[in-house]
C-alpha positions as CSV (number, residue, x, y, z in Angstrom):
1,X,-33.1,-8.6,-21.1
2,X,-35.4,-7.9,-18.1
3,X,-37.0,-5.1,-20.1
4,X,-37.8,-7.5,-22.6
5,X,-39.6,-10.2,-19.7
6,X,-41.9,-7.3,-18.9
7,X,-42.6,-6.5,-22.6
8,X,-43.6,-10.6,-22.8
9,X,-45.8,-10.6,-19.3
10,X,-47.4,-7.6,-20.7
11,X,-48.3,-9.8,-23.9
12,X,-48.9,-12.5,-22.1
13,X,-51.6,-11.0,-20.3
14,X,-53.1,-9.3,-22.9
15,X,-53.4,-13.1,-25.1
16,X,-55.3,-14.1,-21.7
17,X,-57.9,-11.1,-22.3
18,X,-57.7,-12.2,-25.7
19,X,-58.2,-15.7,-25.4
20,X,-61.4,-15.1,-22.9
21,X,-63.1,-12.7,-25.5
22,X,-62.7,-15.1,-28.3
23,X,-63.9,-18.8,-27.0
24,X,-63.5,-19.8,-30.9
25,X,-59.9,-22.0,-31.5
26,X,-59.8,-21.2,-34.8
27,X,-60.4,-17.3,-34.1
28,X,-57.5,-17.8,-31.5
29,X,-55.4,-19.6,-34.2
30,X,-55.5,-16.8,-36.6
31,X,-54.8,-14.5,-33.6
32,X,-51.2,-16.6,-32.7
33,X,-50.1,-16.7,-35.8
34,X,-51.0,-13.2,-36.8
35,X,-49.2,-12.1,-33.3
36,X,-45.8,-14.2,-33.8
37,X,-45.6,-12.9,-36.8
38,X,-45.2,-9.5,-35.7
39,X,-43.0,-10.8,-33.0
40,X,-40.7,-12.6,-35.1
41,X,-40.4,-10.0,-37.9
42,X,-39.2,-7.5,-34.7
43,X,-36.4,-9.3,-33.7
């Protein structure tokens, strides 16, 4: 389980880099989606 915390920080920052280089919602929206997609298709 702890492996899998680090695995989500690591995300985590990586949405915040994200998020700052795309200022656009609706960019981000698409991003999210996109992204828990993946995620929930891994599990």
């Amino acid at each position: 389980m702890k492996q899998l915390d680090a695995i989500t920080y690591e995300i985590a920052k990586e949405l915040r880099v994200i998020a700052k280089a795309f200022p656009n919602p609706n960019m981000m929206d698409e991003r999210g989606k996109e992204f828990k997609n993946i995620l929930t298709k891994g599990i």
